[in-house]
Phi, psi and omega in degrees: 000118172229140164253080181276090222259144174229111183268157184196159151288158162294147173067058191235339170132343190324308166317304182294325173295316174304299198291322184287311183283334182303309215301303171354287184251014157079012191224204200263126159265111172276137157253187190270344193275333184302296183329301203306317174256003153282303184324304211281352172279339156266020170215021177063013169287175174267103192355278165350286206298333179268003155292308170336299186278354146266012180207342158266164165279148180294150217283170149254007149304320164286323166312284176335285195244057148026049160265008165298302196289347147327305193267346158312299162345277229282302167318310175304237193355307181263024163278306204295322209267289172343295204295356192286339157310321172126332178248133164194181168216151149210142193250117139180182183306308210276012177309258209309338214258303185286327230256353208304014195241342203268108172303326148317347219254153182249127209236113237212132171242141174240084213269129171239090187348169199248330147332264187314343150322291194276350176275308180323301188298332172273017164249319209257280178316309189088034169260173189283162143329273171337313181295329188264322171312285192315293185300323156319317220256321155287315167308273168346314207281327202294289191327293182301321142352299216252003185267310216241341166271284201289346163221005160082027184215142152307140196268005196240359193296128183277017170286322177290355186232164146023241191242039211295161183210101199248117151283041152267309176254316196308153132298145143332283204284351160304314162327298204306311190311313188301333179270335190294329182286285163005310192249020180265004189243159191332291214277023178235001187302174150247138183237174161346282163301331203255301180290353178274331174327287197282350154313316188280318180273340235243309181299283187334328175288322175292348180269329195299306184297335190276316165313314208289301182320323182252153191321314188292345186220021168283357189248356192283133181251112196232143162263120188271081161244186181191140176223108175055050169094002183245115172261156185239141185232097219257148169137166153248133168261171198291323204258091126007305166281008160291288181355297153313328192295294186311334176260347171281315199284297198284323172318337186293309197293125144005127158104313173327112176252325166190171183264125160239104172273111189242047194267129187227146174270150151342078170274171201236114176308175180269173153278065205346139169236000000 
C-alpha cells in the first residue's frame, strides 16, 4: 500500500513517472485533470472554476471573501476519498499540499532541466523557443504565487517533500525505482491504525467540502474532525439559525453516524457610548 505525491514543473516528465511507478506498485494514478473531473461530478461544479482554484493566484476579490479556498475544500476531499484505499499516486503541484493532513503519503519533488523543458513545449505546443521558454517560466512563476498566498511557502522548497529527484543525469527509471524502494520503509507503510486514521481525516473533509457548496454556509470556518463516524463540529457562527442548516448538510454526508456539537454564536461587543 503506498500514498504517493509527485510534484513537478511543467512538462518535467511527471505524468510518465507517475504511469511508471502506478504500473510498478499496482495502483491508481490520479492526475490533476482526472482530480478536476471527479471533484465537479461529485459536488456539481464547474470544472472551469476548479481548475482555476489549483492553478491560478487568486483575484483580490478572493483575498477578501476566501472563495478560492472554498473550492480547495472541495478538491482536498474528492483527492482524500482516492486516497482511503491506501493506493494512489497523484502527479500535479498541489499534491503534497491537499494530501497535507495524511502523515503517511511519501511526497516526491521532481526536477527536470530547463533544456529539456523547453524542448517538451516547442514540440507539444508549437512554439518558437522564446516562447516555450517564457510560458515554462511563467507557469513557475504562476505556481509560486498561488502557493506563497494559500499556505505562506515555496511550492518547490525542498523542505516540503521527502524526496527530490533531479533528471539532469537520473534516468526515468532510476526515479521510479528510488520511489518503489521509499515507500517499502516503515515510515510510509500503512497499518490498521493508519488506515483508520486516514477514513477519519477523509470524512472530516468530506463534511468540510459539503459546507463549503452551499451558500449559506461557504464562509464558515469550523474545526471539523471524526472518529469512526461521530463527527465533531467545533466553532462560532454568525446565527443561531444557521444551526439546523448545519446539521441537516453534515447529517447528509455519506459516513455520518452522529454529531457532537460544540458550536457557539458570535456574540458582538456593545458599542462604547
Amino acid at each position: 500500500m503506498a500514498i504517493i505525491t509527485i510534484s513537478r514543473g511543467s512538462l518535467s516528465g511527471g505524468a510518465n513517472l507517475a504511469q511508471m511507478t502506478a504500473e510498478a506498485l499496482n495502483c491508481e494514478c490520479i492526475s490533476r485533470e482526472l482530480l478536476l473531473e471527479s471533484a465537479s461530478a461529485a459536488y456539481g461544479l464547474d470544472p472551469k472554476e476548479l481548475a482555476d482554484a489549483l492553478e491560478k493566484p487568486p483575484s483580490l476579490w478572493e483575498r477578501i471573501t476566501k472563495g478560492r479556498r472554498v473550492y480547495l475544500k472541495i478538491l482536498k476531499a474528492a483527492l482524500l476519498e482516492h486516497a482511503c484505499s491506501g493506493e494512489l499516486i497523484y502527479h500535479g503541484h498541489a499534491g503534497h499540499f491537499l494530501l497535507q493532513d495524511l502523515k503517511c503519503v511519501l511526497k516526491v519533488r521532481l526536477i527536470a532541466p530547463m533544456e529539456s523543458r523547453i524542448r517538451a513545449a516547442m514540440e507539444l505546443k508549437q512554439m518558437s523557443r522564446e516562447e516555450a521558454e517564457s510560458h515554462i517560466r511563467s507557469i513557475d512563476e504562476i505556481r509560486t504565487r498561488w502557493t506563497k498566498y494559500l499556505y505562506n511557502v515555496d511550492w518547490c522548497d525542498p523542505i516540503n517533500f521527502d524526496l527530490v529527484l533531479n533528471l539532469d543525469v537520473m534516468k526515468m527509471n532510476t526515479a521510479k525505482d528510488l520511489i518503489c524502494l521509499a515507500v517499502q520503509k516503515t515510515e510510509f507503510k500503512i497499518c490498521k491504525s493508519g488506515a483508520m486514521i486516514i477514513n477519519n481525516i477523509v470524512l472530516s473533509a468530506k463534511v468540510a467540502a459539503h459546507l463549503a457548496i452551499h451558500k449559506e454556509t461557504e464562509t464558515l470556518d469550523l474545526d471539523i474532525s471524526a472518529d469512526d463516524g461521530v463527527v465533531r463540529l467545533k466553532g462560532d457562527i454568525e446565527s443561531q439559525k444557521l444551526q439546523p442548516l448545519i446539521m441537516d448538510i453534515v447529517k447528509s454526508v455519506p459516513g455520518v453516524k452522529s454529531i457532537h456539537d460544540e458550536l457557539a454564536v458570535k456574540s458582538i461587543s456593545p458599542i462604547p457610548t
